[in-house]
N, C-alpha and C positions, 0 to 999 in steps of 0.2 A: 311760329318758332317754338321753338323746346324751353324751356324753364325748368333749374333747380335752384331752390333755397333752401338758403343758410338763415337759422334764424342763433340767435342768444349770442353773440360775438361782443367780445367789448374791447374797442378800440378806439381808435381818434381819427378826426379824418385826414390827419396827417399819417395813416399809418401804411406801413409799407408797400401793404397788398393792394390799397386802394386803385383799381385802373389798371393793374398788371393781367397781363394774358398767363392764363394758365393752359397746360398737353394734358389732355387725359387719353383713355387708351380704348376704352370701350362704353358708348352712351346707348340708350334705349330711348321711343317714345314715350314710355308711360313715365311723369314726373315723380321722384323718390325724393321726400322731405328727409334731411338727414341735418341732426342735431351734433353741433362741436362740442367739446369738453368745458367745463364753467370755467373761464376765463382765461383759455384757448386762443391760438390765432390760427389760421389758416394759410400754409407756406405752401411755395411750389413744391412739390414731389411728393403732395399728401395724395392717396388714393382715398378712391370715392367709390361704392357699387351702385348699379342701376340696377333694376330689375322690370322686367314685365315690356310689350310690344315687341318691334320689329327693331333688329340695328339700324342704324344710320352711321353716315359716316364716320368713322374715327379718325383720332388726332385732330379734331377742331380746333377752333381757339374759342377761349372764355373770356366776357368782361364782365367785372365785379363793379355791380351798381349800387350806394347808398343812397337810401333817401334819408332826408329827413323827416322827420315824424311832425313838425310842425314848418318846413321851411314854405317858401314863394312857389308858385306855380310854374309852369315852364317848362320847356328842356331844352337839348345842345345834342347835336348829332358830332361825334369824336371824330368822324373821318374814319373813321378805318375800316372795313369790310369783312366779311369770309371768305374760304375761297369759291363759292357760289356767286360774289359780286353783292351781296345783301349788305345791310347796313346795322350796327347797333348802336344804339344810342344808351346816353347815360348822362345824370341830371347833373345840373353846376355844382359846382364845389359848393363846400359849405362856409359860413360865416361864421361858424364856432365851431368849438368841440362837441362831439356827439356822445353820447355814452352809451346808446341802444340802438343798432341800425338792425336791418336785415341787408342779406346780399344772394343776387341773383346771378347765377351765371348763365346768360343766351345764348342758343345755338339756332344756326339760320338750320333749314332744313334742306333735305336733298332735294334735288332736280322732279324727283317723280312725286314727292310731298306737293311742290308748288303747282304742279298739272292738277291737281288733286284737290290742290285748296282754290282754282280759277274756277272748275267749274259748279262752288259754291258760295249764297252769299256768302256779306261778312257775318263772324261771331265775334263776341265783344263778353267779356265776363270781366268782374270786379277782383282784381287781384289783394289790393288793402286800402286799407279806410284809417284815418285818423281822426282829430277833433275838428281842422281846420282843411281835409286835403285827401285826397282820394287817388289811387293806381289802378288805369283801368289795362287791359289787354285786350287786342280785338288779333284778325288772322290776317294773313294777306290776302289782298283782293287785286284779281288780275288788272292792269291797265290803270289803276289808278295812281296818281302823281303827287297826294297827298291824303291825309286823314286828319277829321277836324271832331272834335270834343267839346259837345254843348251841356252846358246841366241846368236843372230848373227842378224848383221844390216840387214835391208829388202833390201837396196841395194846391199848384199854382203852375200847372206843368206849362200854361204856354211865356211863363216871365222867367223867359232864361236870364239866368245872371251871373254867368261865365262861362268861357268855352278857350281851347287850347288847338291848335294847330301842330301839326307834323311833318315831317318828309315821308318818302314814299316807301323806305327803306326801316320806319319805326313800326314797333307791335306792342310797343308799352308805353305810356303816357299818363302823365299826372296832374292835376286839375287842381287848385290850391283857392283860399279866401273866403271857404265855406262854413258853416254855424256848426256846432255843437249837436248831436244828439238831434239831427234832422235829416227825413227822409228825403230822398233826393232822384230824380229818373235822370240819368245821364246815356244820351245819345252820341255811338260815331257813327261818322258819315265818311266810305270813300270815293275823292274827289279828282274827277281827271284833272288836265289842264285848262280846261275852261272852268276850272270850280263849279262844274256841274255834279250831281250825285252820281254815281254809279251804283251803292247799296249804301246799305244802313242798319244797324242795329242799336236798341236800348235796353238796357238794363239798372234794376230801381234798389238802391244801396241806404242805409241811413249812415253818417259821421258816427265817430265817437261820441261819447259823455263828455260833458264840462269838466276840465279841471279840478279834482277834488279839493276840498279842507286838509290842512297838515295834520297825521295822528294826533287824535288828541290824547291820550296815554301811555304809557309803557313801563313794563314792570318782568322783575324776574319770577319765573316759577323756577326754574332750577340752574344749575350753573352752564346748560346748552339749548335751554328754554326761553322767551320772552312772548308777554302776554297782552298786546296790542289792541286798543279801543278807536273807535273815526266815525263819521257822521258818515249815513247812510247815503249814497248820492239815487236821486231820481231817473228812473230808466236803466240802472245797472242792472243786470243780471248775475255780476258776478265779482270779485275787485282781486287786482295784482299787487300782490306786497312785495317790494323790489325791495331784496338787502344787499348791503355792500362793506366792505371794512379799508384800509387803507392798506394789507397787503395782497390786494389786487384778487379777493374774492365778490362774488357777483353769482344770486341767485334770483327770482322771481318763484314766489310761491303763489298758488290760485285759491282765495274765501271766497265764503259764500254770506257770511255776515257777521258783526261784530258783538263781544273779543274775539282775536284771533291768536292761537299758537303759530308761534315761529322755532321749529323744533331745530335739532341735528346742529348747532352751531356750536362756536369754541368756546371752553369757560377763559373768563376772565378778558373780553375781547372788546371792541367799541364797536359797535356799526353803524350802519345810517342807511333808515328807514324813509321811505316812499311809498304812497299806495296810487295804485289809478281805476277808476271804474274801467268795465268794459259789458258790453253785449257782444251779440252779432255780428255785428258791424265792423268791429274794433275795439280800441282804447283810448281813452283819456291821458293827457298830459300826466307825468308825475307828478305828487302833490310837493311843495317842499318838505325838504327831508330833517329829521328828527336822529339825531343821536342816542344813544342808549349802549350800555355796557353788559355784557354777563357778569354773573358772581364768580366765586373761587370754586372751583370742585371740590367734594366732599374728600377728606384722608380715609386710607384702606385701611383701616386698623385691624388692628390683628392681638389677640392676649394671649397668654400662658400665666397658668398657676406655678411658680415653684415652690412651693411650701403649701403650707395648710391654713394661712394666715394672709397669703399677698397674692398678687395682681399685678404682673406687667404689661402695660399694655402700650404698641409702637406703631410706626405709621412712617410709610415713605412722605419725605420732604414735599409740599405742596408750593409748586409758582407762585412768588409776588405774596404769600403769606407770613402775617407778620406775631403771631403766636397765634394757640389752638384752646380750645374750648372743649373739657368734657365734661359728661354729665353721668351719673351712676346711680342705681337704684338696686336694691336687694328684695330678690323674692320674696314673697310673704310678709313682709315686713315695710312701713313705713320711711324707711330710711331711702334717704337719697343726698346724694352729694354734688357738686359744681367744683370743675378742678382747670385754671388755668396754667398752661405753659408757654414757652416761645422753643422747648425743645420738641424731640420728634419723638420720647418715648415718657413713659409716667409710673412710676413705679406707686400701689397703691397697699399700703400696710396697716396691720390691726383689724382685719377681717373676721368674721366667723368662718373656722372648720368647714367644709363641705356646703356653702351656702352657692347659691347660684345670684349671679350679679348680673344686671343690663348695661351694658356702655353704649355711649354714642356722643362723637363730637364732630367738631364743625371751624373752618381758619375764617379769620379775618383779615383782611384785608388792608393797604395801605391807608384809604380810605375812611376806612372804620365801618366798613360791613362785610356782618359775616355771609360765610358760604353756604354753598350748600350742604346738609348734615349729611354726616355717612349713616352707613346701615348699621341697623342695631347691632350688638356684638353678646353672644350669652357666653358668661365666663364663669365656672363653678369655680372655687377653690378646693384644694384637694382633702383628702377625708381626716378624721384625727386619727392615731394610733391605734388600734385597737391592742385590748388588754386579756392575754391569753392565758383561760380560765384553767384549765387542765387538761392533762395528757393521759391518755391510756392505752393498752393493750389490745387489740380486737381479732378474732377468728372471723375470718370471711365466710363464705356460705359457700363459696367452689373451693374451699382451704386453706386463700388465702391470706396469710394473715398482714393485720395494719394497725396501724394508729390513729387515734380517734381523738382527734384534735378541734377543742370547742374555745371561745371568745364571747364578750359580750357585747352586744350591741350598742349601739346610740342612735336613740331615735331621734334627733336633732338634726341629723345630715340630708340635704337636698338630692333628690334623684338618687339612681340606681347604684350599691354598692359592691364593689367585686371583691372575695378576701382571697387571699392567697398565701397558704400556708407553705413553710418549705424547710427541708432538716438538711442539713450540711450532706448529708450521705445521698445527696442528689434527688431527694422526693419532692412532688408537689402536687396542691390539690387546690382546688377554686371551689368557691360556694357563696354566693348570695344567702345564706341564711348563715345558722350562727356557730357551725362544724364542720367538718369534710376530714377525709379521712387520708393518711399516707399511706401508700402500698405501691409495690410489695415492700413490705421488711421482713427481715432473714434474723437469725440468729446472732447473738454475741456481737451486736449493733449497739454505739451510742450514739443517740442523735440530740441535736443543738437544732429548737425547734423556734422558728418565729413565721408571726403572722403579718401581713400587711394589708392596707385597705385600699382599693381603687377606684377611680369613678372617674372620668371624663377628661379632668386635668392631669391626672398624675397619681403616683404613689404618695401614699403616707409616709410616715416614718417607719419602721417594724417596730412590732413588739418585742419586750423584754424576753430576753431566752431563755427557753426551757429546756433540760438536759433529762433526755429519758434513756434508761438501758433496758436491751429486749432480751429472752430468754437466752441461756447458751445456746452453743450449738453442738452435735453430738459430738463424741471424740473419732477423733481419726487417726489415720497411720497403725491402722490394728496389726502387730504382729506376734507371730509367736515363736519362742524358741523353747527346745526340748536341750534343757536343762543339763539332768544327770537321766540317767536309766530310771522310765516310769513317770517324772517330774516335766513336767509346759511350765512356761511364762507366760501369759497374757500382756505384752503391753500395749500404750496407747500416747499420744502426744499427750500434754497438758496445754487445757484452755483458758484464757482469761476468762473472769467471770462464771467462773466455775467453784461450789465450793464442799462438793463431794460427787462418787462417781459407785457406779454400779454394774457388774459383768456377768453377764450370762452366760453357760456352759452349756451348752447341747450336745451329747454323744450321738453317732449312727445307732445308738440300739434304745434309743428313745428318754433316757436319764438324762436329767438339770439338775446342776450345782451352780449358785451364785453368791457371787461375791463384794462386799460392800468395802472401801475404802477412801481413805482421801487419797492417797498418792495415785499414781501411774501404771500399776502393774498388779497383776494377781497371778498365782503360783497351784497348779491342780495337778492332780494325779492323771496320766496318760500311757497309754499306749500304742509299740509301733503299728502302723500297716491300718489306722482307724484315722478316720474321718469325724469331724467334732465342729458344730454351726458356737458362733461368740460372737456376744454383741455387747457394746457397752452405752450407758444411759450418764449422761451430768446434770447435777442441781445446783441453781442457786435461789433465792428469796424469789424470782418470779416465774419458778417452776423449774419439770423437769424439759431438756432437750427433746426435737423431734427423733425419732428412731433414726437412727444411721447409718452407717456402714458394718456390716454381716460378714464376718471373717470366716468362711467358709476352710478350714482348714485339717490337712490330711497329715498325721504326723510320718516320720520316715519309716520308709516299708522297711521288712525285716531281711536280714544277710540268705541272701541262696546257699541252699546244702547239695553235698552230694558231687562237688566243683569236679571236673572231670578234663584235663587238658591232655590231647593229642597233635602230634604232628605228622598231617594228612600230606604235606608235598615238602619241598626243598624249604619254602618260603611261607608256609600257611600253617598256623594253630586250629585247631577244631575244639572249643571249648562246650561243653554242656553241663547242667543243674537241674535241679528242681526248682518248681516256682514258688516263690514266698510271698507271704503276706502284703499287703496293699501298695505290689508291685505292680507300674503300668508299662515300667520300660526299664530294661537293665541295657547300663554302660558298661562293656566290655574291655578292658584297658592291660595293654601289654608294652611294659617301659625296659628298654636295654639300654645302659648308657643316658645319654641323651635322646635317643629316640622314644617317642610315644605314638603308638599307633592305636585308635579309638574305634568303637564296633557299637553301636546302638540299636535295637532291636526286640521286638515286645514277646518273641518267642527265648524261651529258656533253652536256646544255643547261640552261638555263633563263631563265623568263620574269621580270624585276623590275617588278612595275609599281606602280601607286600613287606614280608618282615627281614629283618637283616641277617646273612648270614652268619654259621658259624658263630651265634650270639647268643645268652645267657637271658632270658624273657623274666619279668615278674610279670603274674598277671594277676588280675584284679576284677572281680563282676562284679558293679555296684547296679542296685535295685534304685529304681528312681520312683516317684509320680511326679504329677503336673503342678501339684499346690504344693506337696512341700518341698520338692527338691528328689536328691538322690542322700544314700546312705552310704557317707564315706567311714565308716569302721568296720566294715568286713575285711576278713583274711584274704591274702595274696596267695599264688600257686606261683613256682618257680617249672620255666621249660626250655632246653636247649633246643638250638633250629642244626639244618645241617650245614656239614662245609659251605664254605663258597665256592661258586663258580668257578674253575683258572682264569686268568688274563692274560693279555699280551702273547697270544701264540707265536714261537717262530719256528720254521722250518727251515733247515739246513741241508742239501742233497751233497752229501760227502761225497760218495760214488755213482756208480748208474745205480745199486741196486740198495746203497743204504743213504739212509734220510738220518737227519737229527734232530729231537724236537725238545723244545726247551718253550718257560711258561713261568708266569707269575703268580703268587697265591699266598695270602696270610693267614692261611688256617691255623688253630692252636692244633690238632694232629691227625692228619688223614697220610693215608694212601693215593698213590696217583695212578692210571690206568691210561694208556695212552692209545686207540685204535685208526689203522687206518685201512679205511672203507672201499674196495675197489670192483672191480668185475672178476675178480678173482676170488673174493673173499674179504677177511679180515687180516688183519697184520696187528699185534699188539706189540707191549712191554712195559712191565709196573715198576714204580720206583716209590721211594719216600721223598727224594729231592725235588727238584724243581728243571730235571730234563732226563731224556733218554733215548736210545737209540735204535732205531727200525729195518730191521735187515729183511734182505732176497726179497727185494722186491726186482720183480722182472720189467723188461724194458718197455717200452710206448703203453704204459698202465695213467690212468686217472685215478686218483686217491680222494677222501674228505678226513681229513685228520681233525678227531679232536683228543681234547684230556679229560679225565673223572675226578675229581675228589671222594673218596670215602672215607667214611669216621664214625666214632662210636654213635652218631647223632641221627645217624643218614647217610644219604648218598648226596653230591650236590648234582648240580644240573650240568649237563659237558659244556665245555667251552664251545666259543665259538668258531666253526670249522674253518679250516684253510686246504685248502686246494692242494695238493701235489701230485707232478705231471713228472714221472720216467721218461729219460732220455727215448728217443724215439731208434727203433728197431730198424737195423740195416736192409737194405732187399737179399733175399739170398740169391738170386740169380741174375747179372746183369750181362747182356748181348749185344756187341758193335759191327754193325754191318756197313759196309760202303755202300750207297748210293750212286754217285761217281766219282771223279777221280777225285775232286775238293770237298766232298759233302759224306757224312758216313749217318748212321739211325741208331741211334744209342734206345735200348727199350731194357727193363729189367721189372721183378716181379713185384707184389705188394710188401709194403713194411710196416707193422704195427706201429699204430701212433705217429707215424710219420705222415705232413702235408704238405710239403714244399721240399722239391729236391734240383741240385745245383750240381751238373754233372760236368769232370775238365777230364779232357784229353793232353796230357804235355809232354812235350819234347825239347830235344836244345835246339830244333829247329823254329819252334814255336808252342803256340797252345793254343786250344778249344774251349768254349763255356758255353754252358745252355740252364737258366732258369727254367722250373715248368711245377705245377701242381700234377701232370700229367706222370703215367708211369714208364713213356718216352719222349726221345728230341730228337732234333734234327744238330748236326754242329756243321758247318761249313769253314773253308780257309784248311781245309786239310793239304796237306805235302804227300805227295806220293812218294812212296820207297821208305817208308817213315816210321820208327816205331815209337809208340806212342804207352805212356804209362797213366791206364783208367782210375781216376778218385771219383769219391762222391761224398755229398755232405746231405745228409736226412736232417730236417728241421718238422717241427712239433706246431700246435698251433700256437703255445705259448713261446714259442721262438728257442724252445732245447733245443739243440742238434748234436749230431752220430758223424764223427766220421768214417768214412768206408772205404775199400780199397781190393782192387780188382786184378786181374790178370792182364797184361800189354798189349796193344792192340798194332799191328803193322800195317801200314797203307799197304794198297796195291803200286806195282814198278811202274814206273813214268814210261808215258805211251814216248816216240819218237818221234824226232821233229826233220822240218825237212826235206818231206820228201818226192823222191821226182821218179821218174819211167822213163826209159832210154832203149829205144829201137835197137835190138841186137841179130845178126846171122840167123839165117833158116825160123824166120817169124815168131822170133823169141824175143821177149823185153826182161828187159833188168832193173830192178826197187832199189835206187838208193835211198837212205836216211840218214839222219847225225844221230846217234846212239846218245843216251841221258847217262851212260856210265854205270849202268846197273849191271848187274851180275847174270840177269835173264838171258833166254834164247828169244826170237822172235819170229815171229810167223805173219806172211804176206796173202792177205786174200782177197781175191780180183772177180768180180760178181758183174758178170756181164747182163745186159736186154736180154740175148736171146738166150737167159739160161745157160750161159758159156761160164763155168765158173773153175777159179784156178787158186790153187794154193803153193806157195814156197817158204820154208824154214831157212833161219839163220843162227847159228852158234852163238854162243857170248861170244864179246866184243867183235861181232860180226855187222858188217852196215849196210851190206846186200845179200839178193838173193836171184836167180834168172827164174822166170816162169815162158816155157815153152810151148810151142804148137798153138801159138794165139791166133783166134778167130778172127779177121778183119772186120771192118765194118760196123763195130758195133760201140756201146759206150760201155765203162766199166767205173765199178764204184771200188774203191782201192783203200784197205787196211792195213797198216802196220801196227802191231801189237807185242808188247811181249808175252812170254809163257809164264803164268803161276808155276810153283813149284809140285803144283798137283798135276798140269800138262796143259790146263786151261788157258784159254785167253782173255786179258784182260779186258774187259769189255767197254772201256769207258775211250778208246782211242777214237779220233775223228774219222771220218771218211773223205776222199777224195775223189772227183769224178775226172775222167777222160776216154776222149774219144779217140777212139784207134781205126784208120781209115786207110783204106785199101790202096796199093798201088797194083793194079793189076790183079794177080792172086794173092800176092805177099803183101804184110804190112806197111804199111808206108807211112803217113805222118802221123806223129801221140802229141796230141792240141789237152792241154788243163784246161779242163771247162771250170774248176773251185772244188771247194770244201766244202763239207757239213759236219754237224755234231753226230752223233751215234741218233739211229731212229728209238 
């Protein structure tokens, strides 16, 4: 069978698990000792690992077997099986409470294990040993019906004096009533049904050690320490110190001999102390048990200095403590103090300045003993004031300049000292020794200076303060103004801490002049168009100021001669000069009114343009440079511009051939010039007003009209043109020719200027119209016999038009309607028609096949006519027409066909085959 144990469990044997089957999910052959948590139980649904061999089956079931460690020999098979049909057994109940068991969980093994374990003997090994009682295990052995257990001391192996019996189904068995700390050879035998042997094995085990003696000692080393004395027992190799407390902690520690430390426990706690020998073998009974308490823990204490004088020193609240204990000593010095409280902080006053102090305290207890002490605690106090000796002035060595700030020491004070000087204006400096210096400081600075000491606790108090002011600083805002003609100002701000002042004059031609005063300003002889370096220096009692600001300054360049003003266009000044003195750039300025128009420029011209007309200019060149400005007291030049422009052009076309032009303009007095520009030439006319009029202009002409101003000043610029378009030119020639009898072809020749022509033929019978860009049409819906009176209207591209008018045009006489052919005497046919009432003659003509052709005339108001000697046989195309008044035929008449068919030699039946239109 398989075995796992559990060992260190503390429970009762009334406790729940006791006998319960536990599911596990996956077992191994090789057995894994696996230890529960100190004072742990062991519930269904706890996972277990195996590791190492071959699987066997899973989901088995387990029983959990106690023994007792001193109980009766024996056992009792449970009844219950695996599913293999095996059997486990498990020893009687107990008779009391246990406090220390182990527990085994059994597994029968598979089908091909037990093939496996038949064809060897039995083996039999010693699973545990106690004082009075031993657990052996042997294997299954095939065939046999029971297994019996003999023991007999090894000095006396054949006086057996015990032995245990089992079923067939057990593989653990326990053997009881044995000595203490004696070797022992115990044999199984198994036994079929005749209690005959079938194998055997032995194996030779000694019991435990005797019962030990109760600790004889116990004592605290510290508040999770106790330090345990006991009489050595005979044959031990080694001894178990079982502790335990009343909330359900539970350890076993393993010595090797006495005292022993019992470490990692709770302060302030009770336990109850047990020891057992053990070798090899096993263990010994516990010894009866000894009670014993920890002490109180040591408090965390914790100090700060806040002064220079005290010590506070605090501590979280300690359990069950009923006031604290401290103890104080001062470095170097013989002094030490003992200071009781029941509070948790201690406030310690009347110290030495910077001393370094040792604390360490320790609580008592309900009881009246104290704890464990805490760890020392090093508390310096903080340093005394230091007393700050003098202040000064100092030039650094890269230029920069400081203060040099010294104090005296006390050699009295413990450990390392830090000073820390600092001036209101934000400086500070640190030094262990007995100076240090502020930097940077600047000029015209007071500073409010204290020192402090530090050391490990905390600041001192500062020192008394010391007020030092540092040199001025230079003046600034250097400017200068040029006075009267010849005469500069120098001035400059004024500074505090300042209490006289000095200015430098430097010319470009290498002379200095300087100037000492208390006030703000000094006064030197200068001139325009020169350039002059000034600097100024302040004093007071701690010297002069650093150099500082260099007024680099160029006084105003001198007025341009020579001013020269022309008017080069309508709108533009051309002014020129000569160049002057310590000029970089002249401003050019020409004011009219309110207008100002500005010209900047480093050449000694320039052009203003953009200027307004007809307008009255001052102009002005002022000479500028960069440092000082420009010179505004030079003379002005006065310069008229020309006319303006005209505005507002209109054009007025009075007739075809005169225009009218009229125009807006506020010149104080010009002339006006008016042109219009065509393919012809020019057209003018001049006025003084404000319009005029433009004659013989010819018809379909394009013009650009503008207007001039002239004036004593100039000429201005023409106005802006406008367009004029002459009525457009008639056609001289126009021609209407008929087509047919409703359609006529109107054509006529070119017309200057004309692009669209709209030609009507009208009568009181009707009228005709034809649009066309073309220089003919076509008109349809004409009346024959009609006379008709020709217009035309010529239009321009701008939509002018001409109208026109032409000579009458008369349709051609209306053909006849009606008509028929009528078989007459001796092979002759006769043309009736219905006559249209016209005044015409008419003429009938009969155009046979075979070239048989015949014609007959009819008078006004005549409606026939005979045509004779007609050809039979044959078809004929048949016209009635009337005569123009030239003798012509009117050609627009239809034709009609019939066939004229023979009777015999003579004509015989006239059949209308239809009509047609003219070919």
């Amino acid at each position: 069978m398989l075995l796992v144990e559990f060992e260190g469990i503390k429970v009762n044997s009334d406790s729940s698990f006791v006998g319960k089957t536990f599911q596990l999910t996956a077992l191994h052959f090789e057995v894994a000792k696996l230890v529960s948590k100190p004072g742990g139980r062991v519930g269904e649904g706890d996972k277990f690992g195996f590791s190492g061999g071959d699987d066997i089956k899973t989901g088995g079931e387990c029983i959990i077997i106690v023994i007792d460690q001193g109980g009766g020999g024996g056992s009792r098979d449970n009844g219950r099986g695996r599913d293999d049909g095996s059997q486990v057994t498990e020893p009687a109940p107990f008779p009391r409470c246990i406090s220390v068991l182990r527990c085994y969980w059994i597994f029968a093994p598979s089908g091909r294990d037990q093939m496996e374990a038949a064809a060897q003997d039995i083996q039999v090994s010693v699973f545990s040993v106690t004082t009075k009682a031993a657990i052996l295990r042997w294997s299954r052995f095939s065939g046999a019906s029971s297994y019996k257990i003999t023991v007999a001391p090894k000095s006396s192996p054949s006086n057996h004096m015990a032995f245990a019996a089992f079923g067939p189904n057990t593989v653990l068995g326990s053997v009881n009533s044995l000595f203490p700390n004696i070797m022992y050879i115990f044999t199984v035998e198994a036994l079929d049904s005749s209690q005959v042997t079938l194998s055997s094995a032995a194996v030779e085990s000694s019991t435990a050690p005797e019962m030990m003696d109760p600790i004889q000692t116990m004592k605290s080393k510290d508040s999770e320490t106790l330090i345990t004395s006991f009489n050595l027992e005979t044959g031990a190799t080694h001894y178990i110190l079982r502790i335990q407390n009343t909330k359900g902690f539970f350890r076993e520690d393993t010595v090797s001999s006495t005292p022993a430390e019992i470490e990692s426990l709770a302060p302030y706690t009770e336990y109850t102390l047990s020891i057992m020998a053990a070798h090899g073998g096993g263990r010994s009974q516990p010894s009866l048990p000894l009670t014993a308490k920890t002490v109180l823990p040591p408090p965390q204490l914790s100090a700060s200095s806040p002064s220079n004088d005290s010590i506070i020193v605090s501590w979280a609240p300690v359990a069950h403590a009923v006031h604290y204990t401290l103890s104080t000593y001062q470095f170097g010095s013989n002094t030490s103090m003992k200071h009781n409280t029941s509070n948790t902080n201690l406030t310690l006053s009347g110290l030495d300045a910077g001393a370094l102090f040792v604390i360490e305290g320790f609580a008592w207890d309900l009881e009246g003993r104290p704890g464990e002490g805490s760890l020392y605690v090093n508390q310096t106090t903080r340093p005394p004031s230091p007393f700050c000796a003098n202040v000064s002035a100092v030039v650094m060595s890269n230029g920069v300049s400081g203060l040099s700030v010294s104090w005296e020491l006390d050699q009295r004070v413990y450990g390392s000292i830090q000073y820390h000087a600092t001036s209101d204006q934000n400086l500070t400096c640190n030094s262990t020794s007995s100076s240090c210096t502020l930097r940077p400081v600047s000029c015209g600075e007071v500073h409010t200076i204290q020192v402090t000491a530090f050391n490990e606790a905390g600041p001192s108090q500062p020192s008394s303060p010391v007020v030092f002011i540092t040199f001025p600083c230079p003046p600034q805002s250097l400017a200068l103004m040029e006075s009267t003609a010849g005469n500069c100002t120098l001035t400059w701000d004024t500074l505090p801490h300042a209490d006289s002042y000095q200015a430098f004059i430097e010319s470009g031609a290498g002379t200095e002049e300087a100037c000492n005063t208390t006030s703000n300003n000094c006064t030197y002889h200068c001139k325009c168009g020169h350039t002059y370096l000034m600097s100024v220096f302040a004093f007071n009692h701690a010297g002069s100021s650093p150099r500082g600001q260099i007024l680099n300054y160029t006084t105003l360049p001198c007025c341009p001669e020579a001013v020269s003003v022309s008017l080069v266009s309508t709108d533009t000044l051309e002014i020129t000069w000569t160049a002057s003195q310590g000029a970089q750039l002249y401003e050019t300025r020409a004011a009219g009114g309110s207008e100002v128009i500005l010209c900047n420029d480093t050449a000694p011209v320039c052009a203003l343009s953009d200027l307004s007309c007809d307008r009255r200019y001052s102009v002005l060149v002022t000479p500028c440079n960069e440092i000082s400005g420009c010179n505004r007291a030079c003379k002005a030049h006065t310069k008229n511009t020309a006319p303006c422009m005209p505005m507002n052009l209109m054009l007025n076309l009075k007739t075809s051939s005169c225009v009218g032009v009229s125009w807006t303009a506020n010149n104080r007095a010009a002339t006006y010039t008016v042109s219009a520009s065509g393919d012809d030439g020019r057209h003018n006319c001049t006025t003084n007003g404000n319009s005029c009029d433009i004659t013989d202009l010819p018809c379909g002409s394009m013009y650009e009209v503008s207007v001039t101003a002239t004036g004593p000043f100039g000429q201005s610029l023409p106005s802006y043109s406008d367009s004029l378009e002459t009525e457009p030119c008639c056609p001289g020639n126009l021609t209407v020719d008929q087509v047919t009898q409703a359609v006529t072809n109107v054509s006529w020749s070119h017309a200057k200027g004309a692009h669209l022509f709209i030609t009507s033929l009208t009568s009181t019978r009707g009228h005709a119209r034809c649009h066309t860009q073309d220089p003919h049409c076509l008109m349809g819906c004409i009346t024959c016999g009609t006379n008709y009176t020709v217009t035309m209207e010529a239009f321009s591209l701008s939509g002018r038009s001409s109208n026109c008018s032409y000579q009458g045009f008369s349709s051609s006489a209306c053909c006849p309607s009606g008509v028929r052919l009528y078989r007459t005497a001796n092979n002759s046919l006769r043309v009736y028609w219905r006559s249209a009432g016209s005044s015409h003659s008419s003429i009938t003509e009969m155009v046979g096949s075979s070239s048989n052709n015949y014609t007959c005339t009819a008078s006004s108001g005549e409606s026939s006519c005979d045509v004779g000697n007609i050809q039979c046989g044959d078809v004929y195309h048949v016209v009635v027409a009337p005569l123009t008044p030239e003798g012509g035929r009117v050609l627009f008449c239809p034709q009609r066909q019939y066939s004229v068919t023979c009777s015999g030699s003579n004509v015989g039946t006239v059949i209308y085959r239809g009509k047609r239109s003219v070919d």
